[in-house]
C-alpha positions as CSV (number, residue, x, y, z in Angstrom):
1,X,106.7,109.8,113.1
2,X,104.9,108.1,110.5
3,X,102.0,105.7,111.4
4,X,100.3,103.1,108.8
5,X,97.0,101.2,109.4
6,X,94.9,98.3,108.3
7,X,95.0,95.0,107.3
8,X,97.8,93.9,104.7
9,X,100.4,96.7,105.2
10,X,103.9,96.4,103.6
11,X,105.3,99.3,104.8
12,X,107.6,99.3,108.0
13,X,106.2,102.8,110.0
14,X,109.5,105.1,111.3
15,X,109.5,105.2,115.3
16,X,109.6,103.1,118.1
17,X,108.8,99.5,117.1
18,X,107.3,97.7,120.3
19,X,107.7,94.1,121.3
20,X,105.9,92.4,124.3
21,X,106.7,90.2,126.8
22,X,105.4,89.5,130.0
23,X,108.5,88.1,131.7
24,X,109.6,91.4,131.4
25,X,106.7,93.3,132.0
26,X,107.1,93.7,136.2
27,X,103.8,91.7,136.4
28,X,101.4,93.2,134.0
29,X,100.0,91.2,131.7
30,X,100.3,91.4,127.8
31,X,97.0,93.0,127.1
32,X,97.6,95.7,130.1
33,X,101.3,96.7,127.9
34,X,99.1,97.0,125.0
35,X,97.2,99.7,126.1
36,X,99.9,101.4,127.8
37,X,101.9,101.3,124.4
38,X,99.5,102.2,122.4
39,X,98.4,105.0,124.3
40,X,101.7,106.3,124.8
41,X,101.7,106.3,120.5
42,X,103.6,103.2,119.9
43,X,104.6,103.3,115.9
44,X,104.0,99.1,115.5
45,X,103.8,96.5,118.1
46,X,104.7,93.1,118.6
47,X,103.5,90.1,119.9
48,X,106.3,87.7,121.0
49,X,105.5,84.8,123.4
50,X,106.9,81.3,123.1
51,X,105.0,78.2,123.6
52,X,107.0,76.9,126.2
53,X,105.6,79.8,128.4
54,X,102.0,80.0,127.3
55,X,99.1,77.4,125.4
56,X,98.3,78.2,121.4
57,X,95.0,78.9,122.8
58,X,96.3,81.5,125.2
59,X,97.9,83.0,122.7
60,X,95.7,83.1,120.4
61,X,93.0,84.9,122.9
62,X,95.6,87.2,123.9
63,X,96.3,88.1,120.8
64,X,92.5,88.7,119.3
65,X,92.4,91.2,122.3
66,X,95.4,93.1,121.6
67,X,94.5,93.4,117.7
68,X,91.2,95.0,118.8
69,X,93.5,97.4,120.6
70,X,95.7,98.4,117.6
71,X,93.4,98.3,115.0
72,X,90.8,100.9,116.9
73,X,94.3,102.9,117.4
74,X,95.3,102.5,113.8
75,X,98.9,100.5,114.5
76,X,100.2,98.1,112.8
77,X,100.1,94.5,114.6
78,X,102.6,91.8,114.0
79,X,103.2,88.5,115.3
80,X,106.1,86.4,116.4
81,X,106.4,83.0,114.7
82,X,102.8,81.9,115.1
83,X,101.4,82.4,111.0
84,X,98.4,80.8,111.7
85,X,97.4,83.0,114.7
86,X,98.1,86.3,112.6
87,X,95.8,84.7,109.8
88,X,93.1,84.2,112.3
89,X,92.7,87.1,114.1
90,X,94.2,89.2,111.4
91,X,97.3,91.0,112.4
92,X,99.3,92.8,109.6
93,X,102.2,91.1,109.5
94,X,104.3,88.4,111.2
95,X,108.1,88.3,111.8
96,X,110.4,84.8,111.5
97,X,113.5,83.9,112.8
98,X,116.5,82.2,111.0
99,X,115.3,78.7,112.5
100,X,111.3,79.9,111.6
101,X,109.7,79.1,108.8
102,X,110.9,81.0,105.5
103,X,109.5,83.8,104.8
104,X,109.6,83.2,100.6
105,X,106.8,80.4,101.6
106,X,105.0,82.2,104.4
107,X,104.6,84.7,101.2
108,X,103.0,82.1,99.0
109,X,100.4,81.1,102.1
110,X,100.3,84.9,103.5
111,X,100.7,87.6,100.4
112,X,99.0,90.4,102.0
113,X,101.0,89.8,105.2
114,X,104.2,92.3,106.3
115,X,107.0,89.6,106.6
116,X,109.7,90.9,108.4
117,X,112.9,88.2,108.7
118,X,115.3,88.5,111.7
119,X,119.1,88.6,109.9
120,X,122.3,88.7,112.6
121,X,124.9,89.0,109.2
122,X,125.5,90.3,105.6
123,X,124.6,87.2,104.2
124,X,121.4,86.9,106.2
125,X,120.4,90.1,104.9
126,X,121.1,89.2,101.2
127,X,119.0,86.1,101.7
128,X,116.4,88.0,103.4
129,X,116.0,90.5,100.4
130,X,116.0,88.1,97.8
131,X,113.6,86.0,99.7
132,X,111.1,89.1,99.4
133,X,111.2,89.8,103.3
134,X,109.2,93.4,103.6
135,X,111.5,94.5,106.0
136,X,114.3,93.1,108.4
137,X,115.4,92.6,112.4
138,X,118.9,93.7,112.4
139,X,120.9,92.5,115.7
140,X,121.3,92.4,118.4
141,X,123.1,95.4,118.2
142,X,124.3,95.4,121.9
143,X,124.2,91.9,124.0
144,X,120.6,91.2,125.1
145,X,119.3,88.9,127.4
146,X,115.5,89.2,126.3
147,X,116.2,86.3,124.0
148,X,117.0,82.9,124.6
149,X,120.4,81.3,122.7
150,X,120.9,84.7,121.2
151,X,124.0,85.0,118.7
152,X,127.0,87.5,119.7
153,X,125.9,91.5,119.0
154,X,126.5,92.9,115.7
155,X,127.4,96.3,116.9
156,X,126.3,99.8,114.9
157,X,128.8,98.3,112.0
158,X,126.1,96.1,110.8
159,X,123.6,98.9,110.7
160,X,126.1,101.1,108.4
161,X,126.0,98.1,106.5
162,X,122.6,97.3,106.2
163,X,122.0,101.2,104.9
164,X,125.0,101.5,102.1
165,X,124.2,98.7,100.8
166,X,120.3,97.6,100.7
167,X,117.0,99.9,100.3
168,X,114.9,97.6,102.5
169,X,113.2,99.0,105.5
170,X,115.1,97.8,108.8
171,X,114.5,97.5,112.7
172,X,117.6,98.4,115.0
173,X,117.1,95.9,117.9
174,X,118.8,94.1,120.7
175,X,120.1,95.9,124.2
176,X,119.2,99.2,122.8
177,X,118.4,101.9,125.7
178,X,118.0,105.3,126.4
179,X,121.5,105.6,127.0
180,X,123.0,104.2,123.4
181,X,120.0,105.4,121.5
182,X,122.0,108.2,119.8
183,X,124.3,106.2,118.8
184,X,121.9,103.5,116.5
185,X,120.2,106.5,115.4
186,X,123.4,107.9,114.0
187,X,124.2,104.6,112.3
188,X,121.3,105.3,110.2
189,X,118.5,103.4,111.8
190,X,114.7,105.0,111.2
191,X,112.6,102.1,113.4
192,X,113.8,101.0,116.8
193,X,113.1,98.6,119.2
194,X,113.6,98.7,122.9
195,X,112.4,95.8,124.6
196,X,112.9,96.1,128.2
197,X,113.5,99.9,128.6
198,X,109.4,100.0,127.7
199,X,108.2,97.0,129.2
200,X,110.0,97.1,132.0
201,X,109.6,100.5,132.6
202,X,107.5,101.7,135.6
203,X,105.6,104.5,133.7
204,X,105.2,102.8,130.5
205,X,104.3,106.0,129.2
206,X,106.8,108.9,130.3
207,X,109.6,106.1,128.9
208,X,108.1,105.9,125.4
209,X,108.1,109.8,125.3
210,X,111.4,110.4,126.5
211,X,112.1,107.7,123.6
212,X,110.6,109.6,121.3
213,X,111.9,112.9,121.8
214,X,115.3,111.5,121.1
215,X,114.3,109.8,117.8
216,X,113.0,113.2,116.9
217,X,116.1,114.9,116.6
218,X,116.5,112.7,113.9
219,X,113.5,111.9,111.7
């Protein structure tokens, strides 16, 4: 699977797309996951935490730690939301939501960021493109319930979609397992993201190459 490096990336890496999250994490904290992860050969990880669960500053430690872990293992770092965090301890990219800033003006303060742009429709998508997103969440594919006030899934469909008619890089996301992992790769997807199935995994490790070894039989 491919693997990109260093600050100011624009390319979105094939393979297994990471996010963190300690709620899910069966007690381990955010920093412990990001060794495990990377470790295990994580393609591109994410850092997701809300303020409502941890301080700016918290974050913001957290998060110089974990890009000393991915930059020494070469893998590209992104960050949820928090722009100003990824400019300080300088991650390669950061990720909005609909209801986050937009991403054409997070270009203009951020040009040699990755911006990737969460889209749940067609029309997000369209938007997302012409807004110069580098790449795009597309989901939840299945219901999740890693996200709060999360929109109804989009199924494979919108995958299918997303590949006949754009060239931009996307990330399959939302209730994916090992279990239905087939089926989003069939529907075209080249990055995944399994939340919970990593995080919450016991051996962080054996889960991320049992993930892998299904992806392979199709990049």
């Amino acid at each position: 699977m491919n693997k990109t490096s260093g600050s100011g990336i624009k390319g979105l890496p094939h393979g297994i797309y990471g996010i963190l999250g300690e709620k899910f994490s069966l007690g381990r904290t955010n920093i412990e996951v990001a060794q495990q992860m990377v470790d295990a050969g994580i393609d591109i990880l994410q850092y997701r935490e809300k303020l409502k669960y941890k301080s700016k500053g918290e974050i913001y430690r957290e998060c110089l730690e974990i890009r000393r872990i991915t930059s020494d293992a070469k893998v590209p770092f992104i960050i949820n939301d928090h722009l100003d965090i990824a400019l300080m301890v300088g991650a390669d990219g950061v990720h909005q939501g609909q209801d986050d800033l937009p991403v054409k003006e997070v270009k203009k303060i951020a040009p040699n960021l990755m911006i990737g742009c969460s889209t749940h429709s067609p029309e997000q998508v369209e938007q997302a493109v012409k807004d110069g997103a580098d790449y795009i969440g597309a989901g939840p594919v299945f219901a999740t319930k890693t996200k709060e006030d999360v929109c109804d899934a989009v199924g494979v469909k919108y995958l299918e979609y997303i590949v006949k008619n754009h060239d931009i890089p996307f990330v399959a996301i939302g209730g994916i397992k090992l279990g239905n992992l087939r089926e989003i790769m069939s529907g075209g997807a080249k990055t995944v993201c399994l939340v919970t199935e990593i995080i919450g995994a016991e051996n962080i490790g054996k889960r991320i190459r049992e993930i892998k070894k299904i992806m392979e039989e199709y990049i």
